[in-house]
C-alpha positions in Angstrom: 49.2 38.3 -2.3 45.6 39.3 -1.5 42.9 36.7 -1.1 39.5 36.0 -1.9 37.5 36.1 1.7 36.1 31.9 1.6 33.3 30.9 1.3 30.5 29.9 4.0 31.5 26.7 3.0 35.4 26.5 3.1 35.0 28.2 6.5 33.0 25.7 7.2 35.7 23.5 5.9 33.9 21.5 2.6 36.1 21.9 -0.1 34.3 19.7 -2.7 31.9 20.9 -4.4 28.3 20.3 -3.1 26.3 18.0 -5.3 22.4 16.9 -5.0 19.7 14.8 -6.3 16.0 14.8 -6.2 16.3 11.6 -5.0 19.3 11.9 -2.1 17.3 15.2 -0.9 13.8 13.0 -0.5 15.7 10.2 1.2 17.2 12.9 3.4 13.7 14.1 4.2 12.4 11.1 4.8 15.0 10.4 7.4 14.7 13.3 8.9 10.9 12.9 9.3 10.6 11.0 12.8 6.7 9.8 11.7 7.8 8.5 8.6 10.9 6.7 10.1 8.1 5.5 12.5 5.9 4.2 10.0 9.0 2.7 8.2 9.8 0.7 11.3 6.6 -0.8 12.0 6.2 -1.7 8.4 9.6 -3.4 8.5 8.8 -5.3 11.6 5.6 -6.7 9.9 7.7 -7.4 6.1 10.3 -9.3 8.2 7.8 -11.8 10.5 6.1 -12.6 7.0 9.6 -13.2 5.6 10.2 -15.5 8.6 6.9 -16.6 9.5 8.1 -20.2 10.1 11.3 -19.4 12.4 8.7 -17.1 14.5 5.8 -18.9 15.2 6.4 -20.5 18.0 3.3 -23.0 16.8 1.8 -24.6 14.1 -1.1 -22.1 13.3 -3.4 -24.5 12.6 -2.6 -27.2 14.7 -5.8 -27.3 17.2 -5.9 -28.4 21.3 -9.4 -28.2 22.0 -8.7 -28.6 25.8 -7.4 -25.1 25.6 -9.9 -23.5 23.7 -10.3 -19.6 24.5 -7.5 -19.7 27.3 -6.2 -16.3 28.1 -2.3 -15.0 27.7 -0.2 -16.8 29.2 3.9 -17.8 29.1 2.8 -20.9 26.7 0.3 -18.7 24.6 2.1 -15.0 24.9 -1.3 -14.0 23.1 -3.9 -16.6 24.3 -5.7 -19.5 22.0 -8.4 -18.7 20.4 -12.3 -20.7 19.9 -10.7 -23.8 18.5 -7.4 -23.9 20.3 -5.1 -22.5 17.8 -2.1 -20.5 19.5 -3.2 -16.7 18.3 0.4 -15.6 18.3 1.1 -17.8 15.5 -1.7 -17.5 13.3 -1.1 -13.5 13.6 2.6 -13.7 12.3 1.6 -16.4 9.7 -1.8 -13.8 8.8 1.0 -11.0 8.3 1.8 -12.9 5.0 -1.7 -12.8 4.1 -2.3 -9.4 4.4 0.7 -7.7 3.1 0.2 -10.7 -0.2 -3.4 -8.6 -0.6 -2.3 -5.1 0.2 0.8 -5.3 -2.5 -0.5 -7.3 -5.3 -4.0 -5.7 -5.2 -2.4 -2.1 -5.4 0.0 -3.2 -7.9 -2.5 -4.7 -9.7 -4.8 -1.3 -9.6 -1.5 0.8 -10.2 -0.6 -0.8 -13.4 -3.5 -0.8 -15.2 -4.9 2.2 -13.8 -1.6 4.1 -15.2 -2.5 2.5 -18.7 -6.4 3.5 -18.4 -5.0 7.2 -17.2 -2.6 8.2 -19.6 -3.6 6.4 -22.6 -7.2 8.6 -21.5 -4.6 11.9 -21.2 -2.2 11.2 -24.1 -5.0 10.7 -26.4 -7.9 12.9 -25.4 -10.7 13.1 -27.6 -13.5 10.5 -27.4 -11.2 8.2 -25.5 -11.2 10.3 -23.0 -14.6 10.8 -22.1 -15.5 7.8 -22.8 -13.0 6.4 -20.2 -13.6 8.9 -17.9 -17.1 8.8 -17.4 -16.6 4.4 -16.8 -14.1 5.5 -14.2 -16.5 8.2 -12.5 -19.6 5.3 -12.9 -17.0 2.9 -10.8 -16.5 5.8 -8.3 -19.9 6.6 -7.4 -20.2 2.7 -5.8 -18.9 2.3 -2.1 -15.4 0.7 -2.6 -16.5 -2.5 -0.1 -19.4 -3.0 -1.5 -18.3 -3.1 -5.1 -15.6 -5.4 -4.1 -18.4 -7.4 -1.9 -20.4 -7.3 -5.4 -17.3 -9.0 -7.3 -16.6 -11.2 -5.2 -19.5 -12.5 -5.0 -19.9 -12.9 -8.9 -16.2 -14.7 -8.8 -16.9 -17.1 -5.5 -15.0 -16.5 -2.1 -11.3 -16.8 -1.8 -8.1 -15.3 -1.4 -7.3 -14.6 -5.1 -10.9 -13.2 -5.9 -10.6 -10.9 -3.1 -7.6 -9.8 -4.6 -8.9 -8.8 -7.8 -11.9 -7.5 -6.3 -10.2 -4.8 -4.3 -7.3 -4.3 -7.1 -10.5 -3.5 -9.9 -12.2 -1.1 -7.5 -8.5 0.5 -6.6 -8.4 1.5 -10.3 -10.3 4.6 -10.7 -8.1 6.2 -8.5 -4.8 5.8 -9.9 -6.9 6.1 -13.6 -7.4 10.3 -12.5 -4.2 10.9 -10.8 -2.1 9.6 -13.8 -4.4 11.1 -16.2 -4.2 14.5 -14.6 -0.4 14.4 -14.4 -0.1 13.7 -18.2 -2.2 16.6 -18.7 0.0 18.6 -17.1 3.0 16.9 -19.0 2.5 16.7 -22.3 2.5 21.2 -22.2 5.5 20.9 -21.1 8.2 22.4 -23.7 10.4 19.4 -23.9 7.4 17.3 -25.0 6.8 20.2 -27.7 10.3 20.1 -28.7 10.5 15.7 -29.2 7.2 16.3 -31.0 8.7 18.6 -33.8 11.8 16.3 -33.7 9.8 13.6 -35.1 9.6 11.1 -31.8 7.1 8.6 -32.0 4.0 9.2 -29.9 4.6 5.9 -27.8 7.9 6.5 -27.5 6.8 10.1 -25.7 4.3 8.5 -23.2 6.8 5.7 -22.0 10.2 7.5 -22.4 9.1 11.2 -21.1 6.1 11.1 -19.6 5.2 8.1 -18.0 8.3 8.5 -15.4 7.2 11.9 -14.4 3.9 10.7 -12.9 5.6 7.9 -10.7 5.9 10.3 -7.8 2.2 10.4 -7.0 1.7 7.2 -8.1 4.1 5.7 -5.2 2.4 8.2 -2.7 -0.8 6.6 -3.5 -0.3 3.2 -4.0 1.8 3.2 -0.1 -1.5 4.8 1.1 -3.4 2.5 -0.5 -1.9 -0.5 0.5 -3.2 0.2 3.7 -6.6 0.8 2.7 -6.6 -2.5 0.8 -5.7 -4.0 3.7 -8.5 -2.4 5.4 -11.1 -3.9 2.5 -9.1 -7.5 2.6 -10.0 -7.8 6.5 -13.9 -6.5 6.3 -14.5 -9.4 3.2 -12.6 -11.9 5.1 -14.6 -10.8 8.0 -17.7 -11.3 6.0 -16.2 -15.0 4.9 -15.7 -13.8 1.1 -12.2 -13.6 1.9 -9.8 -16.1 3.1 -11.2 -19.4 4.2 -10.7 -21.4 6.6 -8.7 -22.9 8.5 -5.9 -19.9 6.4 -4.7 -17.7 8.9 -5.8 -14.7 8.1 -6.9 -11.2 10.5 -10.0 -10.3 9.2 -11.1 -13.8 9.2 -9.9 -14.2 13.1 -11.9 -11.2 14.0 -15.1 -12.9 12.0 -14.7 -16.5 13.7 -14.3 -14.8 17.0 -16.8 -12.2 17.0 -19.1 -14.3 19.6 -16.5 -14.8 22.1 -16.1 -10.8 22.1 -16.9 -10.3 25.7 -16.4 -14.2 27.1 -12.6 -13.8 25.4 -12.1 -10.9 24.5 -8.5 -11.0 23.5 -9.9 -13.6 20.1 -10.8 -10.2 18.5 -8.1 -8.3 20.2 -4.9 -8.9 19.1 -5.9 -9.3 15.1 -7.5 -6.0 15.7 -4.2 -4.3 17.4 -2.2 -6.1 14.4 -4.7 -4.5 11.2 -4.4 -1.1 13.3 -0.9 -1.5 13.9 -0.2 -2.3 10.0 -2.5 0.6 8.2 -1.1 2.6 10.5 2.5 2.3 9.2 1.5 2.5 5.8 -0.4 5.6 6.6 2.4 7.2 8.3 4.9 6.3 5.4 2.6 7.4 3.0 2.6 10.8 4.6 6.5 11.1 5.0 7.2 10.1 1.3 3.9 12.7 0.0 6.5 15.2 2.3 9.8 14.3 1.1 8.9 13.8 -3.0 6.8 17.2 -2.9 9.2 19.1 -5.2 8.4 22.5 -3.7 9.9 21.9 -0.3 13.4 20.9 -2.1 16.6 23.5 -1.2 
């Protein structure tokens, strides 16, 4: 009896039939993006010595020995002491939990009520609109730092003021890309049809639209973690931030900004660790933009 000639596939010999997601297919791409997996790996090793931060630090990272104040590297002090004899290594991994604390809280702060401001702005239109709008282009014609120099300052210095400060001038940003993304959905013909079937207009925002923006939100917000992490070190570094004696980076680079050329590895190794951690971010941020573009899916 004559046969069908197989297919590429049971040649190859798949016999079940091939199934796909949009998710599997970014994770895929992701994977197969050596930068990303890059970036992935440095953010990891970061996440995991703020997990373990005490098990790590071979010190206390606030425990002072004034004797040894601005020794160099050596097999006691991998990473040298710095002006008041605190082991640098230490206060580094211990500053990892301080950063990555501003980074994700601020963005998730700026993410979740940007996403209100922008489709709420979208949904709505009208007056709303504008009149949000135009507060949200006001907000963007300020210098991010400074703003969030300005804010703090009204608030007082601290960790949790900084945090709010760079979360509130993080808002704009998300405010536009949501609200251009439920501009886009709410044409669609599937929001047309649960219109004419009577759905509630909330239920529409949080049921069919709001998922559908999440995919530029998450590019965002993983590139923007780093950038808050960028504006967390310049206030610390400007004491607006953390305070001492809280490890912190930015605040080790401003505390050891005079020993710059008498010990120069003070400044160093915070510097190499904020470069090190926007970096990561930065490099995820442009592997996930990659793999959850939907016009680059087979």
């Amino acid at each position: 009896m004559m046969t069908a000639n197989p297919s590429k596939r049971q040649r190859a010999g798949v016999d079940k039939p091939y199934r796909s997601s949009l998710f599997l297919d970014a994770i895929q791409r992701l994977i197969r993006d050596k930068v990303a997996v890059a970036g992935l790996v440095i953010m990891g090793v970061f996440v995991l010595a703020a997990v373990f931060a005490p098990l790590l630090a071979p010190y206390d990272p606030i425990a002072q020995t004034l004797t040894l104040r601005r020794q160099p590297p050596s097999l006691a002090h991998p990473l040298g002491m710095d002006d008041l004899g605190r082991d640098i290594l230490s206060r580094i991994i211990f500053g990892t939990r301080r950063s990555l604390q501003v980074g994700v809280l601020s963005v998730g702060l700026a993410i979740v009520v940007g996403m209100l401001i922008g489709a709420l702005a979208g949904f709505v239109g009208g007056w709303l609109d504008t009149v949000t709008m135009r507060f949200m282009d006001v907000m963007l014609a300020f210098p991010a730092l400074l703003l969030a120099i300005a804010i703090v300052t009204i608030l007082g210095p601290g960790l949790m003021n900084m945090l709010y400060a760079i979360g509130i001038v993080s808002i704009p940003a998300y405010a536009r890309i949501v609200r251009a993304s439920v501009l886009s959905i709410k044409q669609q013909d599937y929001i047309l049809a649960a219109r004419m079937l009577g759905v509630r207009n909330l239920r529409i925002l949080f049921k069919h639209v709001l998922p559908n923006c999440l995919t530029p939100l998450i590019v965002q917000g993983t590139l923007g973690i780093g950038t808050a992490i960028l504006d967390a070190a310049g206030l610390s570094f400007l004491g607006l931030g953390a305070q001492p004696p809280d490890p912190e980076w930015g605040a080790m680079l401003g505390q050891g900004r005079y020993a710059v050329f008498t010990a120069p590895h003070i400044v160093l190794f915070p510097g190499i660790a904020i470069m090190l951690t926007v970096l990561g971010f930065n490099l995820l941020g442009d592997g996930l933009r990659d793999a959850l573009d939907p016009r680059l899916r087979i």
